[in-house]
C-alpha positions in Angstrom: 85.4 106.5 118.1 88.6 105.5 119.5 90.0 107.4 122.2 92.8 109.1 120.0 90.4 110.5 118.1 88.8 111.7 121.0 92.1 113.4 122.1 93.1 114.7 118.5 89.6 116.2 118.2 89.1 117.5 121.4 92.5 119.3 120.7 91.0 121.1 117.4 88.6 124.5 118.0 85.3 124.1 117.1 85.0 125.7 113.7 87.9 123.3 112.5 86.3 119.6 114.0 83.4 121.2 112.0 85.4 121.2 108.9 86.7 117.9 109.5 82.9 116.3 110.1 82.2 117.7 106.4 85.5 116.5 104.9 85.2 113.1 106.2 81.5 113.1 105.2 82.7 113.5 101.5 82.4 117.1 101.5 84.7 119.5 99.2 87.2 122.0 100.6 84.6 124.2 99.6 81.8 122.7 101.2 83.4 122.6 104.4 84.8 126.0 104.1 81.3 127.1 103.9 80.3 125.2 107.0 83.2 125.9 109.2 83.9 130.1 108.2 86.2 129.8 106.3 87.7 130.0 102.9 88.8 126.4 100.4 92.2 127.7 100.8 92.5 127.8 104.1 91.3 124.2 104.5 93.7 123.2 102.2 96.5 124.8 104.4 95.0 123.0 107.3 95.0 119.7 105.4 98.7 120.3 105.5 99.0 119.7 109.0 99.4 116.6 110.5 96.9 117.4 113.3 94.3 118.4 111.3 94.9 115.5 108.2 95.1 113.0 110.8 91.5 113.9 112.2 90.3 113.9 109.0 91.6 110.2 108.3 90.3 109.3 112.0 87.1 110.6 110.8 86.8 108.7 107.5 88.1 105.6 109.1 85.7 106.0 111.8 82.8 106.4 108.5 83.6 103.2 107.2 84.1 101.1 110.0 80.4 102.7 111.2 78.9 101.5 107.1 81.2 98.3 107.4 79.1 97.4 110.7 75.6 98.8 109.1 76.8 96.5 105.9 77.4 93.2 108.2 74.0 93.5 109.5 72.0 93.9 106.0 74.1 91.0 104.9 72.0 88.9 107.4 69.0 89.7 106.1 70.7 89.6 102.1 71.6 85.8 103.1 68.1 85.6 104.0 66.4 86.4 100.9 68.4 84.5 98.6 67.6 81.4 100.8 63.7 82.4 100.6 65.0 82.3 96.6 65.8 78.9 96.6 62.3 78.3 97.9 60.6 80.2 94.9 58.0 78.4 93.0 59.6 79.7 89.7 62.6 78.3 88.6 64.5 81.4 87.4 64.7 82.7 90.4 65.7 79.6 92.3 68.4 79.4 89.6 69.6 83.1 89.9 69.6 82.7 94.1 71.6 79.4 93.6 73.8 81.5 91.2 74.5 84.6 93.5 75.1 82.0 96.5 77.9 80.1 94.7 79.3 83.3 92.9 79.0 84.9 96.1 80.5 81.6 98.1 83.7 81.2 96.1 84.8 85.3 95.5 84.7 84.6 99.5 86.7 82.1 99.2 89.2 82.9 97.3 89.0 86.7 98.8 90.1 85.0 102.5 92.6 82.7 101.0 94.1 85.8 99.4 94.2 87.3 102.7 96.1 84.5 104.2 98.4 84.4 102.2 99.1 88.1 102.2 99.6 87.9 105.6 101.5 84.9 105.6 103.8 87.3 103.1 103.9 90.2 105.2 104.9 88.0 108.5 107.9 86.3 106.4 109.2 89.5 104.9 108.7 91.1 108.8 106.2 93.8 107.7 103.8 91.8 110.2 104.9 89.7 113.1 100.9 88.9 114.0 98.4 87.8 111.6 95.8 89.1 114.4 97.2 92.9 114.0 94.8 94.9 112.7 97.3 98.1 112.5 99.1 99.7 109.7 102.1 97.3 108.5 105.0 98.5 109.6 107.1 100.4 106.7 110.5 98.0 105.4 113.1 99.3 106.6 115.3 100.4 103.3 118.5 98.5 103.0 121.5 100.1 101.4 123.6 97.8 99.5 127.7 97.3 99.4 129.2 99.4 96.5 130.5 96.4 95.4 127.2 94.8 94.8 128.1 92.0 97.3 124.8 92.5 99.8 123.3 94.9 102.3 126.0 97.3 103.5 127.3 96.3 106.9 128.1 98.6 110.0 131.5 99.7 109.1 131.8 99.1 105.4 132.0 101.8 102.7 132.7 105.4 103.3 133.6 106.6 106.7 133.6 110.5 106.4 132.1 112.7 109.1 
């Protein structure tokens, strides 16, 4: 968990961490009503907080970086068996493993090269300044244009009421 969790957490009483466990598990506002004392409305409210939404994101984010990890791993093995495919003795299934690797091979491919480019967007529009960040993109800062149509609106042009 990362340590702002840890602080955002630690910050909630115990009944409501409770409540976020169960939401960030999947759970309904119901569900973790039920576990934490308290009624679906009331979890709603508290999803209406920034503390308590935010530890529910942490929480989820934390879930699927934890089966991202688990995922890596099996994928290991996954490779694995489709090589010992390649070795069968029948041929269908050396030509479905030689299948699933080159299916598999260029939706990678083209997945990363997507990614690149993204990035490569993001960093010319400004969003991104490091195609190593793996935070949120900043948000674009909104321009307003000239009444006249002529471009962004510059300090001192248009209306200068108080």
């Amino acid at each position: 968990m990362s340590s702002s969790q840890d602080h955002t957490d630690d910050q909630l009483p115990a009944h409501r961490r409770l409540a976020v466990a169960v939401l960030a598990a999947g759970g309904t506002y119901q569900e973790a009503g039920e576990m934490s004392g308290v009624t679906s409305r009331t979890i709603a409210r508290w999803m209406t907080g920034p503390e308590f939404r935010r530890a529910v994101s942490d929480a989820r984010l934390e879930r699927v970086s934890q089966v991202t990890g688990q995922l890596a791993d099996l994928s290991v093995t996954a490779v694995d068996v489709l090589r010992d495919g390649l070795d069968s003795e029948k041929t269908a299934d050396r030509l479905r493993a030689a299948q699933l690797i080159l299916a598999w091979s260029a939706r990678m491919h083209r997945d990363t090269d997507l990614e690149q480019r993204v990035l490569e967007i993001e960093r010319l529009q400004g969003i991104r300044t490091d195609s190593t960040d793996d935070g949120p993109p900043e948000p674009a800062q909104p321009q307003v244009l000239h009444p006249d149509g002529d471009g962004p609106l510059a300090a001192g042009d248009g209306d200068d009421r108080s």
